[in-house]
C-alpha positions as CSV (number, residue, x, y, z in Angstrom):
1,X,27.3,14.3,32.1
2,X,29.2,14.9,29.0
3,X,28.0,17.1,26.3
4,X,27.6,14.5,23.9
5,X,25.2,12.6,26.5
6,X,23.3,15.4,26.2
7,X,23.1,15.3,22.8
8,X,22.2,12.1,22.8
9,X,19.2,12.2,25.4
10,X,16.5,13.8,22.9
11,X,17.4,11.3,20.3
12,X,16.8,8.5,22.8
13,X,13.5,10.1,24.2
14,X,12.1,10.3,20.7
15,X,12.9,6.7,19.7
16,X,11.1,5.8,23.3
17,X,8.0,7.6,21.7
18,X,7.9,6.1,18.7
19,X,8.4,3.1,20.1
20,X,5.7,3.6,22.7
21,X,3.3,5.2,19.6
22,X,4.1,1.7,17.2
23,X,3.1,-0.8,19.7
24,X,-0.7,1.8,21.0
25,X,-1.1,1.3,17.3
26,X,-0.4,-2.5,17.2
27,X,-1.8,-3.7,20.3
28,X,-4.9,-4.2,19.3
29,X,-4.0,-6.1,16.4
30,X,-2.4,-8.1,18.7
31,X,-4.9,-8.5,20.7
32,X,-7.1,-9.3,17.8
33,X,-5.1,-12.3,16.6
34,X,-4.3,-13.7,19.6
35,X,-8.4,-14.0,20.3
36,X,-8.5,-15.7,17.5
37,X,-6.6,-19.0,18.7
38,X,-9.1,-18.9,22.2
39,X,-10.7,-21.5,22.9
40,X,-13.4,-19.6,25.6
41,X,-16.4,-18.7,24.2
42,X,-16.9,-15.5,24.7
43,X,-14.9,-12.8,24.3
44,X,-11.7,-12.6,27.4
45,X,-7.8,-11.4,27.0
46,X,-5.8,-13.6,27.6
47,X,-7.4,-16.4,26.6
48,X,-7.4,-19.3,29.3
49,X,-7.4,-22.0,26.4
50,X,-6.1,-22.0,22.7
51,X,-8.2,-23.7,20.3
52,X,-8.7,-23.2,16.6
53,X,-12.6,-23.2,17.0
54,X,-13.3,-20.0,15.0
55,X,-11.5,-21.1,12.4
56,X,-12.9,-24.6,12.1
57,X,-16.2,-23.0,12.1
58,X,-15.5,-20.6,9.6
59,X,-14.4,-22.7,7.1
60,X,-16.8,-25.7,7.2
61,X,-19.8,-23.1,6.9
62,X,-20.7,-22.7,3.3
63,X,-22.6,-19.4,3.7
64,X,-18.9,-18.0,5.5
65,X,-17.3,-19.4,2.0
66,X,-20.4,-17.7,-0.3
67,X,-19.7,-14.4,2.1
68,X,-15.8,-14.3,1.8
69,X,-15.9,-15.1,-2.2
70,X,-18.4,-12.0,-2.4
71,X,-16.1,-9.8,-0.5
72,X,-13.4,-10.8,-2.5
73,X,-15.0,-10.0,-5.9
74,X,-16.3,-6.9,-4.4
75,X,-13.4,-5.8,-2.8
76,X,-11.6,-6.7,-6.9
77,X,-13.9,-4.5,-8.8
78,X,-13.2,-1.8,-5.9
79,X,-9.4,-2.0,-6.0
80,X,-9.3,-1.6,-9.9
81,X,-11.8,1.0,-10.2
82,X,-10.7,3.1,-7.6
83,X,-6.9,2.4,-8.4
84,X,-7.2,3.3,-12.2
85,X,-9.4,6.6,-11.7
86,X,-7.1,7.8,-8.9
87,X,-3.9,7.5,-10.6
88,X,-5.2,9.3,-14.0
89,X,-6.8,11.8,-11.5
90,X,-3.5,12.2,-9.5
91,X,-1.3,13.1,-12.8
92,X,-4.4,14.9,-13.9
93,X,-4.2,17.2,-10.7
94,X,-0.9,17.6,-10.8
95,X,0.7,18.0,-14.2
96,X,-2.2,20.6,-16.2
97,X,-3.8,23.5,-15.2
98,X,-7.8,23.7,-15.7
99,X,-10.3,25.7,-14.8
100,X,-12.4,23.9,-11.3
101,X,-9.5,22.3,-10.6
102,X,-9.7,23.4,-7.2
103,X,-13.4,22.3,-6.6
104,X,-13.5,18.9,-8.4
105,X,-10.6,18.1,-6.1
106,X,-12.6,19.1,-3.0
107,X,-15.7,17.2,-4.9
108,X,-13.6,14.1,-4.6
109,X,-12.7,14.4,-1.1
110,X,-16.1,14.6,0.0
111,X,-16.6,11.2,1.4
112,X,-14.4,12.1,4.5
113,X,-16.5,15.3,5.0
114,X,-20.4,13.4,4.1
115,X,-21.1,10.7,7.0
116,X,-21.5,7.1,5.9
117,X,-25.0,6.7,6.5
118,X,-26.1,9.8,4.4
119,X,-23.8,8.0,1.5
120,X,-25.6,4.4,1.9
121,X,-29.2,6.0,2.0
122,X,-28.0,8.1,-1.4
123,X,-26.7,4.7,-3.4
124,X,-29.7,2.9,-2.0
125,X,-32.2,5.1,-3.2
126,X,-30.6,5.7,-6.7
127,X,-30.1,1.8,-6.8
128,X,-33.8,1.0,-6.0
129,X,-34.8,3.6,-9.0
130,X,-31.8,1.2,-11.4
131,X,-32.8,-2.0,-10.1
132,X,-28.9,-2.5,-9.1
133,X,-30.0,-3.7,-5.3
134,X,-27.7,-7.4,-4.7
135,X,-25.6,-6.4,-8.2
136,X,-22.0,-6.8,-7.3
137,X,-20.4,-4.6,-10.3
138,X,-22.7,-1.8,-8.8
139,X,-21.6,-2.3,-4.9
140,X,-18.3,-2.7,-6.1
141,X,-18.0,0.8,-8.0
142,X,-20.1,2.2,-4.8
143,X,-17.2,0.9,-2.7
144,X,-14.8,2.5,-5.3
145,X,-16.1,5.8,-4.8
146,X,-15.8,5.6,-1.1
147,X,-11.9,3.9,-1.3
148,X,-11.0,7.0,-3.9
149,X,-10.4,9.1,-1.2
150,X,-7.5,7.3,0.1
151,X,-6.4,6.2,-3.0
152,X,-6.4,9.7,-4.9
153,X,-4.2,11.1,-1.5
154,X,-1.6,8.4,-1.8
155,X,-1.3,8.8,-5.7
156,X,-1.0,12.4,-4.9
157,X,2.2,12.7,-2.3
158,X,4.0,9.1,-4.9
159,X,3.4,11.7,-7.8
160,X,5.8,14.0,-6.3
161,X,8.2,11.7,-6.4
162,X,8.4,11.8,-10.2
163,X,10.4,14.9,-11.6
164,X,8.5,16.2,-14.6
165,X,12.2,16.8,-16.5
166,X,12.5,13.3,-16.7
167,X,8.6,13.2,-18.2
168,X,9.9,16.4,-20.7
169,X,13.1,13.9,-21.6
170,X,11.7,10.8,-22.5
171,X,9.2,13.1,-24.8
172,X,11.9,14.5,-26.1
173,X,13.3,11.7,-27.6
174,X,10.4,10.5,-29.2
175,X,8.4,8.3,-26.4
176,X,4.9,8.6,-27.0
177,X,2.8,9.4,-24.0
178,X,1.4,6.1,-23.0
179,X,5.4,5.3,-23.1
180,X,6.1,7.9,-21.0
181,X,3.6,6.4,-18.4
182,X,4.4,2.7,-18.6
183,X,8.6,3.3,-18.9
184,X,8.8,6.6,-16.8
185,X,6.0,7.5,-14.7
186,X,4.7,3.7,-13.2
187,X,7.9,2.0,-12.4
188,X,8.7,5.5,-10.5
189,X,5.3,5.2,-8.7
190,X,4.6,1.7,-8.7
191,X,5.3,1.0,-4.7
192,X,2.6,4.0,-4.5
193,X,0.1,2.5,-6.5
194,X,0.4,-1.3,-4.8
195,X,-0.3,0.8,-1.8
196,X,-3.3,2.4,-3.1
197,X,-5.3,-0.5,-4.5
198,X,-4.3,-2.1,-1.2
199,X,-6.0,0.5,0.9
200,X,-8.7,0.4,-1.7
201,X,-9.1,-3.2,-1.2
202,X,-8.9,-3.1,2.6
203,X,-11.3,-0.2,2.4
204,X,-13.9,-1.7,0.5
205,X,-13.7,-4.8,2.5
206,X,-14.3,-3.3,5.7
207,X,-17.2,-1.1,4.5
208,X,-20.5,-1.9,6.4
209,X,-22.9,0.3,5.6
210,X,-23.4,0.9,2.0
211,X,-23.0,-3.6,2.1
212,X,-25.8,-3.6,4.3
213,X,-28.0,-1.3,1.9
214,X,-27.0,-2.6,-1.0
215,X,-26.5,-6.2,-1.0
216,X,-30.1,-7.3,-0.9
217,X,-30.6,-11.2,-0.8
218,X,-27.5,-12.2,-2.8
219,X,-25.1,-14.0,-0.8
220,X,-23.8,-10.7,1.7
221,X,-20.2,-9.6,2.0
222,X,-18.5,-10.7,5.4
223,X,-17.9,-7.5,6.7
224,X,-22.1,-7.6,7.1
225,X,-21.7,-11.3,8.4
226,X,-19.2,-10.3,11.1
227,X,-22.0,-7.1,12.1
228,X,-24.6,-9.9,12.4
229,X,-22.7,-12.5,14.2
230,X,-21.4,-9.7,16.9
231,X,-25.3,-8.7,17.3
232,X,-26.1,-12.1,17.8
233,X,-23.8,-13.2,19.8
234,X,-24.5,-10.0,21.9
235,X,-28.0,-11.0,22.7
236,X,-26.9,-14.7,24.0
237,X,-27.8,-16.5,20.4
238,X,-26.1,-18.5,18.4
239,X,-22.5,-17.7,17.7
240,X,-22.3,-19.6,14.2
241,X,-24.3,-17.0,12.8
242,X,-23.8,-16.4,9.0
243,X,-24.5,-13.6,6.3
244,X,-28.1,-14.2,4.5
C-alpha cells in the first residue's frame, strides 16, 4: 500500500463515523415519521399498512385544533421573549465588564442544573399566589425562561463571530448605537439568532411539565395532549384522546 493510501485511510474512517453518528441521531426521526403513515393501531416498525389515520383524526378533532393554536401562541410569546433577552444579554456578556458578571451568567444557566419538576412546582405556586394559572402571556414567559438557556449559549458562540473593530468603525463614523446593531451587529448574527428563536420555539413546544402545572382548564398545549393520549392509549382506552 502506497503512502498516500495511508494517508488517506484515517480520513475515510472518520467520514465512516460521522456518517454512522448522523444516521444514530436520525433514526429515530425516521422512525418517527414513518409511524406516522401506519395504518396498525398500535405502535409496530415497520408498519404492515400505510394509512393517513392519525392525521385524519388529528385534524377533524376541534380540541387537537384548540390545543395546536395554544401551542403556537405559547410557543410565539416564548420565541420573542427568550430571543430578545438573550441577544441583549449575549452582547451584554461579552462586550462590558461589570461587577457579577460571572454569577448572573451562572444564574441564567440554572435551568440545566435545577430539575424540571422543582421549576413547574416553583411557577405553580408563585402563579396560584398571582392568579396567572391558564394565562398564556404567563406560561409563555415561563417557557421563555426555561428556552433562555439555549438561546443565551447560541447568541453567545454567533457573537464571536462579530469583530468588535468593525463595532469601534461604524461608531467612528458617526453611527449611533442602535445603528451599530441593526447595520453591523444583526445582519453579522442574524443566521445565529433565527437559530435561537427556533430552539426557543421548539423548546417551549416540547415542554411538558410546567404546561401541565400551569395550563389549568384553558384549552391545554399539545405537548400535554400527546402525554395524555400515550397514557391512554397505554391503559387500552381510547386512542382519540384530546387535551382538556
Amino acid at each position: 500500500m502506497s503512502h498516500w493510501a495511508m494517508r488517506r485511510w484515517p480520513a475515510a474512517l472518520l467520514r465512516l463515523y460521522v456518517a454512522m453518528m448522523c444516521l444514530w441521531l436520525l433514526a429515530p426521526i425516521i422512525i418517527v415519521v414513518v409511524r406516522a403513515f401506519s395504518g396498525d393501531g398500535y405502535l409496530r416498525f415497520p408498519p404492515t399498512s400505510l394509512s393517513l389515520q392519525w392525521f385524519a383524526r388529528f385534524f377533524g378533532d376541534l380540541q387537537w385544533h384548540r390545543a395546536l393554536l395554544s401551542s403556537l401562541v405559547i410557543g410565539a410569546i416564548a420565541c420573542v421573549t427568550s430571543t430578545t433577552i438573550g441577544f441583549f444579554a449575549a452582547y451584554a456578556f461579552l462586550r462590558t465588564e461589570f461587577r457579577g458578571k460571572k454569577l448572573l451568567l451562572s444564574l441564567m444557566l440554572t435551568p440545566v442544573i435545577v430539575p424540571s419538576i422543582i421549576t413547574a412546582i416553583a411557577v405553580y405556586y408563585f402563579a396560584g399566589k398571582l392568579g396567572l394559572i391558564g394565562n398564556f402571556l404567563w406560561l409563555g414567559l415561563c417557557h421563555a425562561a426555561i428556552a433562555m438557556l439555549v438561546v443565551l449559549l447560541i447568541l453567545l458562540s454567533a457573537l464571536h463571530a462579530v469583530d468588535p473593530n468593525l463595532e469601534r468603525a461604524a461608531l467612528g463614523l458617526g453611527a449611533g448605537r442602535v445603528r451599530v446593531f441593526c447595520r453591523v451587529v444583526l445582519p453579522i448574527m442574524l443566521l445565529g439568532v433565527l437559530s435561537a428563536a427556533l430552539f426557543a420555539f421548539l423548546a417551549s413546544f416540547d415542554e411538558l411539565l410546567i404546561s401541565l402545572f400551569l395550563a389549568g382548564c384553558t384549552p391545554r398545549p399539545c405537548r400535554c395532549g400527546f402525554g395524555t393520549a400515550s397514557t391512554c392509549r397505554s391503559n387500552r382506552r381510547s386512542p382519540r384522546s384530546a387535551p382538556s
